[in-house]
N, C-alpha and C positions, 0 to 999 in steps of 0.2 A: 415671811422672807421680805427683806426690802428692795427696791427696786435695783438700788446697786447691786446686787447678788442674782438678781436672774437673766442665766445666760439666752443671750437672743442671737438670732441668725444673721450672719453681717448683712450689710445690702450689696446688691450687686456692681455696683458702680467700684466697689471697692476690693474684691476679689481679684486675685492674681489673674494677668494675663496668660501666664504661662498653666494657668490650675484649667481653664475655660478653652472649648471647643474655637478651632478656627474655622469660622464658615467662606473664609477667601473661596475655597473651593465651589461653592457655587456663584457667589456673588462678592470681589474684590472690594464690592461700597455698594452704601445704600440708594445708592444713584442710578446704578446696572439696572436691580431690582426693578427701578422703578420702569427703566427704558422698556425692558422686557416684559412688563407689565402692562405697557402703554402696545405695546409690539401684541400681545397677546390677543386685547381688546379690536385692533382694528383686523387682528389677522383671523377673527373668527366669523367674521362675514364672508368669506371665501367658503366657508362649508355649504352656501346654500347656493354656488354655481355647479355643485355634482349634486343636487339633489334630482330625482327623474331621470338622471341617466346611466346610471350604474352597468343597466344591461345592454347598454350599448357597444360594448366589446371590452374585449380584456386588458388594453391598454387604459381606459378611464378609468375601471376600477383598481388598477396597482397608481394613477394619478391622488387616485381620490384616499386610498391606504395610505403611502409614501408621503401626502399632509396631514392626514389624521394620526402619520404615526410622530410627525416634526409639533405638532400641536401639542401630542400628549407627553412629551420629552420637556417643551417648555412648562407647562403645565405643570409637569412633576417638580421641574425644577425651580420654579415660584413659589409652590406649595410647598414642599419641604424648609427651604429657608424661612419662611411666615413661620409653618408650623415649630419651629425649632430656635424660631426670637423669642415667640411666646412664652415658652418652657423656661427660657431664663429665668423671665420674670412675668409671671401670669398676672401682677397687676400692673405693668407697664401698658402707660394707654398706650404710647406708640408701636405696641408689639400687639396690643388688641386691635387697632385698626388694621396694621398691614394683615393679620388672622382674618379679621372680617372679610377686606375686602377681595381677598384670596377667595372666601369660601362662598361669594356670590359671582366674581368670575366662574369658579369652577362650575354653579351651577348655570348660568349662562352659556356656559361652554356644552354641558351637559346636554341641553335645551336645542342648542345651534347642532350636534351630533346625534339626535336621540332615532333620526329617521334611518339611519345607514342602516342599523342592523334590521330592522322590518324591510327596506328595499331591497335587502340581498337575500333574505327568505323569499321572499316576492320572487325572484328572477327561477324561470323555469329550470328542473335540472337539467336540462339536453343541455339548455344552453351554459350553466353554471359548470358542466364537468367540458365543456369543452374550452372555457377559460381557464380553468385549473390546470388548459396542457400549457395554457401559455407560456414563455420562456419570464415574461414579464411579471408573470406572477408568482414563479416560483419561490423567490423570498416568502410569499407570503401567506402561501400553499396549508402549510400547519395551521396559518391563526385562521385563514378561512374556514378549514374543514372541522375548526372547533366550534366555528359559529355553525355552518352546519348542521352539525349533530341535531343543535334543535330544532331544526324544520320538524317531525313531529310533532316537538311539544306546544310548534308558535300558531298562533290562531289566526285568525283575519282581520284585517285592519280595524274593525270597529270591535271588535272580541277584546283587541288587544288594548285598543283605547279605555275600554270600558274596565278592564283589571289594573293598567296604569291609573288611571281614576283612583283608584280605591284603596292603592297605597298608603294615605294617612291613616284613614277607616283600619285599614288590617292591621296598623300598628297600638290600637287601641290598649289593646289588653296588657302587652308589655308596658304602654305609657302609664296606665295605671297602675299598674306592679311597682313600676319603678317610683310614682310618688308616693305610693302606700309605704314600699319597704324605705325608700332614704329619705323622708321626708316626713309622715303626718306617723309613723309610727314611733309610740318615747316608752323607751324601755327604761327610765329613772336611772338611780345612781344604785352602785356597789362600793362598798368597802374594800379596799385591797388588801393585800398582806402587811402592808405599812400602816393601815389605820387612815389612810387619805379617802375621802368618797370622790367615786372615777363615776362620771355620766358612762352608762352601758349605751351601744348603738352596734351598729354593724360594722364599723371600726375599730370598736373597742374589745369587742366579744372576743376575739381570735387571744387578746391579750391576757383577758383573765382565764381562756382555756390553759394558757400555759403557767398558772398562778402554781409558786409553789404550796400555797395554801390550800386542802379539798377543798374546806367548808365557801371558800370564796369561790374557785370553777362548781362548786354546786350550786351555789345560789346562784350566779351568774348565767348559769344554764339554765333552770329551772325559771327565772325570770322575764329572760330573754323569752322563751317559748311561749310565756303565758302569754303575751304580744300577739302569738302568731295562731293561737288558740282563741285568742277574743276576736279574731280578723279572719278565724278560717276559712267561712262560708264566701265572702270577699276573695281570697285568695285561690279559692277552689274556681270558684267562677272568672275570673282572669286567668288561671293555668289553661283549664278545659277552653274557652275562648282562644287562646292561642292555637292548641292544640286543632281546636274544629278549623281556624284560619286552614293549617299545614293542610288536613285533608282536602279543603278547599281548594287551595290552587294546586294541590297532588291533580285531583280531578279532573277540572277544568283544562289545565295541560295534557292529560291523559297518561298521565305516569301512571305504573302499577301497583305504585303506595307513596307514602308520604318517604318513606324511607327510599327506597329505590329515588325518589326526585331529590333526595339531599344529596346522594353518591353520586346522581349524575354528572355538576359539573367535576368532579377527580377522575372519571371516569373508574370510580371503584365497583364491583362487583360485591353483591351483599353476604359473598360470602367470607367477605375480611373481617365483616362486623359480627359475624355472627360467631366465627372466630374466635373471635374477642374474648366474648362474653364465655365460650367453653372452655377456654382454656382457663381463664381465670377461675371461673366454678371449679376445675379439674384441681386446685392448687389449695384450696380451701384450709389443708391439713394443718401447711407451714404457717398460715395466716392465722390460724385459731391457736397453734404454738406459741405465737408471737404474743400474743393477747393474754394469753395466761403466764409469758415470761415476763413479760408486762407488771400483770398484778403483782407476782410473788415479789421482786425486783421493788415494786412499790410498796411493798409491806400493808396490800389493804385485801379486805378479808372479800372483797367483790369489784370487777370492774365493771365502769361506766363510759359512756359514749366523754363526757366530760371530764375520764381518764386519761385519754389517748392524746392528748397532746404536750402535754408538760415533760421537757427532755428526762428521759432514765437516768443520765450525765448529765447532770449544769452542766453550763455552756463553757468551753474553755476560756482561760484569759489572757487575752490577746491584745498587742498593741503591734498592727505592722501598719509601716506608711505608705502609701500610694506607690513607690519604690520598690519595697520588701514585696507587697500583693502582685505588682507585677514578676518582678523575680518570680515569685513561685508560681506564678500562670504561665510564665513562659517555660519551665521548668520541667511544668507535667506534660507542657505539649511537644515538647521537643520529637514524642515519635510520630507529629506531624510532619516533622523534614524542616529543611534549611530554609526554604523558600518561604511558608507560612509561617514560620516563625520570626524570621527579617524582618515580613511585612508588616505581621501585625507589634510586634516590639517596638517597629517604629512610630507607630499609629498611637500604642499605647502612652507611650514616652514621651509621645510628640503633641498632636494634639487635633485626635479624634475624640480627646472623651473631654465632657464637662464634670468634673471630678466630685463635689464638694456640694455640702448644701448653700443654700445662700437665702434671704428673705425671698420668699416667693416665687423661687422656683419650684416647679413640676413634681411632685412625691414619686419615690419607687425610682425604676430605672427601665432606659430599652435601649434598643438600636435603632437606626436610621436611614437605612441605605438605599439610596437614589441611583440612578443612572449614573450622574454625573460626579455630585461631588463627593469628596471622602464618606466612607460609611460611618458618621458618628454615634457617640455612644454618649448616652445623659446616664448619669454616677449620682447616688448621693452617698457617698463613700465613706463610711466610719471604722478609721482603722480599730476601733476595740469590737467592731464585730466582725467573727468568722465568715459569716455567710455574706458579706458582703464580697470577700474573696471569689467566692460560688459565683455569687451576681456577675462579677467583672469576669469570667471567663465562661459566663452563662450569653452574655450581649454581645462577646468577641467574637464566640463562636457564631450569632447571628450575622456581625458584620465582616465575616471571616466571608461567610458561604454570599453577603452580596457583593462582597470585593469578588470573591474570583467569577460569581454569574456575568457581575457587570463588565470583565474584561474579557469573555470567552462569547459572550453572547450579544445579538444585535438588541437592540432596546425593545424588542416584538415578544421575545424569549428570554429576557433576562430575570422576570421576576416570579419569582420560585410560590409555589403554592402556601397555604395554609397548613396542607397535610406533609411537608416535609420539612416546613419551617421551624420546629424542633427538636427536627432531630442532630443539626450541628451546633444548634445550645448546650442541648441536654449530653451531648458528644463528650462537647469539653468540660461537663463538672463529673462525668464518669474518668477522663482522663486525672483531671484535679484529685477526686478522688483518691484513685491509686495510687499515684505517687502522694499523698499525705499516708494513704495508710502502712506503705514500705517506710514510710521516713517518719514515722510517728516516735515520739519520745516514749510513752509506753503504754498500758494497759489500757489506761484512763481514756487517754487521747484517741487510742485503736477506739475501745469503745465507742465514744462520743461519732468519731465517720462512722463508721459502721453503722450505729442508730440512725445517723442522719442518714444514711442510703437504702435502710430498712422505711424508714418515713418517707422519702421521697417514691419511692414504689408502691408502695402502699396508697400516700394520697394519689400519685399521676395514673399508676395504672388499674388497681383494683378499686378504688373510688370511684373516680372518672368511669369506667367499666358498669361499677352499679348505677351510676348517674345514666349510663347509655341504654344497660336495662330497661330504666324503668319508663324511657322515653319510649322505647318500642314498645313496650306491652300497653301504656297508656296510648297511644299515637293507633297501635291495632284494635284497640276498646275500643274509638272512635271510629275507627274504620269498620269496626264488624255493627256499629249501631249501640255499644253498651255506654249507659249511663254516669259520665264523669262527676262524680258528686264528692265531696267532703269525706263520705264513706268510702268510696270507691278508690279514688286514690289514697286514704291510709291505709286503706287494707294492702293494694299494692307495694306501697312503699315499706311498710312494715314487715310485710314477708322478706320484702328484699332484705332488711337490715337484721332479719335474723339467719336469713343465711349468711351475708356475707358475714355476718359478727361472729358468728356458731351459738351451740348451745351453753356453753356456760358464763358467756358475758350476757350481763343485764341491762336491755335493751328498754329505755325509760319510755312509756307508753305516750310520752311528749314528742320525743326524738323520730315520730313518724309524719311529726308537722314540716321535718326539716325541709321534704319536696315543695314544700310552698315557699323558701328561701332562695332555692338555687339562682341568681341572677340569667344561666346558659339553658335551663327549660325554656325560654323564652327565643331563644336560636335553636331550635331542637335539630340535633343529629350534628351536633359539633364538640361534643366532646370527646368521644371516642377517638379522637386525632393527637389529645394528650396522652391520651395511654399507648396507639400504633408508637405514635414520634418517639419516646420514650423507650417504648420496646425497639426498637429500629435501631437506634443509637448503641441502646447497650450491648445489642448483638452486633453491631458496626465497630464499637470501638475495643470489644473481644476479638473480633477477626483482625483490626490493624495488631492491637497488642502481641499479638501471639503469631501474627503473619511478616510476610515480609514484604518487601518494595511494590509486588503485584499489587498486596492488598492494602496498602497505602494508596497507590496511584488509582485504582477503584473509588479509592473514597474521595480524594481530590478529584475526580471527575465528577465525581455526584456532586460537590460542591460549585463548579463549575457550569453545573447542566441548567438552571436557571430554571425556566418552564418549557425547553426543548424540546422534552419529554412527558408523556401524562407521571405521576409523582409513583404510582409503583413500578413502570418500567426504570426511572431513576434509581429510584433505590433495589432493584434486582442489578441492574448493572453495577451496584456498587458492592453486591454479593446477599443482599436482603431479600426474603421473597415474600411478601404480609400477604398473599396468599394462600401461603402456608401459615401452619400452628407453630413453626419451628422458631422463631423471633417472638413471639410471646413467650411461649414455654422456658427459650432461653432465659430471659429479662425473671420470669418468676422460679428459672430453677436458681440463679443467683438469689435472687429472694430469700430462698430456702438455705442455701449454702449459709446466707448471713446473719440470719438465725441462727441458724447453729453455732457460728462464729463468736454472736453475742451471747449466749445462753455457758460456752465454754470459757470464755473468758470473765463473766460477771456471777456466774452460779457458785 
């Protein structure tokens, strides 16, 4: 192919004004930026005139919050502008600098604040609950009594020096993970179904899973793992290293496990997680249906783990333009009401979103939403694919839920957790959904969502789910004294994937390398909040669908609520109880439902 025939990504300097995000909203000119930058650095010397007297009554400590809370407002909002020039263009040196020097203020800042939270542990409780009556501190009542909480877990001043210490040290093991798996590990080249050879890597892999050729997702498969079979003893010893870290500072804090200290700061109860995991086991039937409608559908005489992803439907063919996607986002949400729908039309139309690819912008897509300025949305938007529709009402519905925090809430309480932070994504591509599946042109189309809602449950909640398995049972191995070895986690992990898999799919004796892949073993006790969020949502956006004004204005409160509330009182006020089994069960009785739906419409 000659030079003139390969299409290349414009550069950014040339991209429409009107295609690209306006950041007026935090910063009018790069000049502001600067002011506030220069404002930042001399205003962080003020932190160390409240250091030592915090327990001096309860007027100095709502003094000394009320600028900690004016600091972390600027703060946010220098950082998100920096973060969000970069994304433009990630080799723009002047978007690298203002990035840099963004993220050595912040740690500067870090440094100049790092004593508040040990002097306010420090301060006796007689005297701490009787500043808590003050009238002065009641704004701020909530965020104290969250620092609180860990006076158990916080140690003494040289305890605590001595585990701050060690923070690099403890990061060890992931650091290694992570240059072993993107970096010194080469999984050579594949053949695709075109006859081109494609270098295999951990970006590429997911591509040939979806190859319409077996013989290429088999080799691809088979390949790939041999990598991780030459590197397991390495791999086993960086998991278990992590894994020993967690019981480590479990410990040390005096948690009751390593699990119990992940759930503390949501203030969840372990009985959500465990939850989880039984409800999902309980559903196994519809999942092992699925697998064998799967095969037959494929016309192959046995499946493989390196079956399951390549669509049952190619992909529909589609051309809508940034116009048309919106129309049909705003479309499906309409039984969000007048009001969220105004807002974000405008946002989308107008210009929250950076639309388009461009040389050197940021891959993939998110949201952005700051206190201050508009919630933006980074696109890279290709109207010949569907799921790019997904994406833009996947990130709206992120910057949906921090438009309304940030207007209901003071900047102390506005920003929403981890664990509810998907449930107004995943909200609105259930909503998208529905309304494509009523308005589908026919069979084919029905099919194609349908699959796509059966995959999307599959990997967020029953994956995720065995991923959260397998962290507990390896994380208790460690805790009861048993031996994490090369053996010891395949064996675990292999049971796992033949339960979840069932008995008549064939589970490649390679495929129980894949625990030494997962990038989220390395953050243990965090993925379980894909599969809640997920279940949350779809039992949320059941209740609005089939409800009426009540349970609309339910859910725009949950949207609202910010961090107000701990994230399951949120989502029970909005009629969700993840304390119960009834929000999972739901999410996988829909599951089951769409099975059946695919099996009668493609059989």
């Amino acid at each position: 192919m000659s030079e003139a025939n390969v299409k290349t990504l414009p550069p950014r300097e040339t991209v429409a004004e009107s295609d690209t995000w306006d950041l007026t909203s935090l910063y009018a000119h790069p000049d502001d930026w600067e002011t506030d930058y220069a404002l930042a650095e001399t205003t962080l010397e003020k932190y160390a005139a409240f250091q030592g007297r915090l327990a001096e009554n309860a007027e100095t400590l709502a003094e000394l919050l009320a600028f900690d809370s004016e600091m972390d407002q600027l703060l946010e909002r220098l950082s998100y502008y920096a973060f969000l020039r970069l994304t433009e263009d990630q080799a723009n040196s002047d978007c690298q600098a203002l990035e840099a020097r963004m993220q050595n203020l912040g740690a500067r800042a870090a440094q100049a604040a790092s004593w508040i939270r040990p002097e306010l542990l420090a301060i006796d409780s007689e005297t701490i609950d009787s500043f808590l009556q003050a009238e002065c501190l009641q704004h701020y009542r909530l965020q104290l009594e969250r620092i609180l909480r860990y006076r158990p877990h916080t140690l003494g001043e040289k305890e605590e020096q001595l585990l701050a210490m060690q923070a690099e040290m403890a990061n060890s093991a992931a650091k290694t993970f992570r240059q072993l798996h993107d970096a010194d590990l080469k999984f050579g080249e594949v053949e695709n179904e075109h006859g081109e050879l494609v270098e295999l890597g951990n970006a590429t892999f997911s591509q040939f899973l979806i190859s319409p050729d077996r013989n290429v997702r088999k080799t691809a498969f088979h390949q790939y793992y041999d990598q991780f079979q030459a590197h397991e003893n390495t791999l086993a010893a960086t998991l278990g290293g992590s894994i020993q870290k967690d019981v480590y500072y479990a410990r040390a804090r005096d948690y009751e496990s390593t699990l119990a200290s992940a759930l503390f700061p949501d203030n969840v109860p372990q009985s959500v997680y465990d939850n989880l995991i039984s409800s999902v086991r309980g559903h196994f039937e519809p999942l092992y249906k699925y697998y064998e409608l799967r095969r037959q559908l494929m016309g192959i005489d046995e499946i493989h783990h390196y079956d399951t992803y390549v669509p049952i439907v190619s992909d529909l063919q589609v051309n809508r333009s940034w116009d048309e996607a919106t129309d049909l986002v705003m479309e499906s949400l309409q039984p969000l009401g007048t009001d969220y729908c105004q807002i974000l039309e405008s946002g989308l139309r107008g210009r929250w979103c950076d639309r388009y690819p461009n040389a050197g912008k940021q891959s993939g897509a998110f949201s952005a939403g700051s206190y201050i300025g508009d919630p933006y949305i980074l696109m890279n938007y290709k109207p010949e694919v569907l799921n790019d529709v997904f994406t833009l009402t996947h990130e709206a519905g992120h910057s949906m839920h921090s438009y309304y925090s940030s207007k209901h809430q003071s900047f102390e309480y506005y920003n929403y957790t981890i664990f509810v932070a998907e449930v107004a994504s995943t909200f609105n591509e259930q909503l998208l959904s529905d309304y494509m599946m009523k308005h589908a042109q026919d069979d084919r189309e029905r099919a194609y969502l349908i699959n796509r809602d059966i995959d999307a449950i599959r990997g967020t909640i029953i994956r995720q789910t065995m991923f959260a398995e397998f962290e507990k049972i390896t994380h208790d191995m460690a805790e009861n004294g048993q031996p994490l070895t090369v053996q010891s986690f395949r064996e675990v992990y292999g049971q796992l994937l033949q339960d979840y898999f069932g008995p008549d799919f064939v589970v490649d004796d390679c495929l129980s390398l894949e625990c030494f892949r997962i990038p989220h073993f390395y953050r243990a006790f965090y993925v379980y909040k894909y599969a809640t969020g997920l279940s949350a949502a779809i039992a949320l956006s059941q209740r609005v669908l089939n409800g009426g004004s009540q349970e609309l204005d339910d859910y725009l409160k949950f949207l609202q609520g910010g961090c107000s509330k701990d994230p399951l009182d949120l989502l029970r006020d909005a009629g969700v109880d993840m304390e119960q089994p009834e929000p999972v069960n739901t999410a996988l009785g829909k599951f089951t439902s769409l099975v059946d739906q695919l099996e009668s419409l493609l059989s």
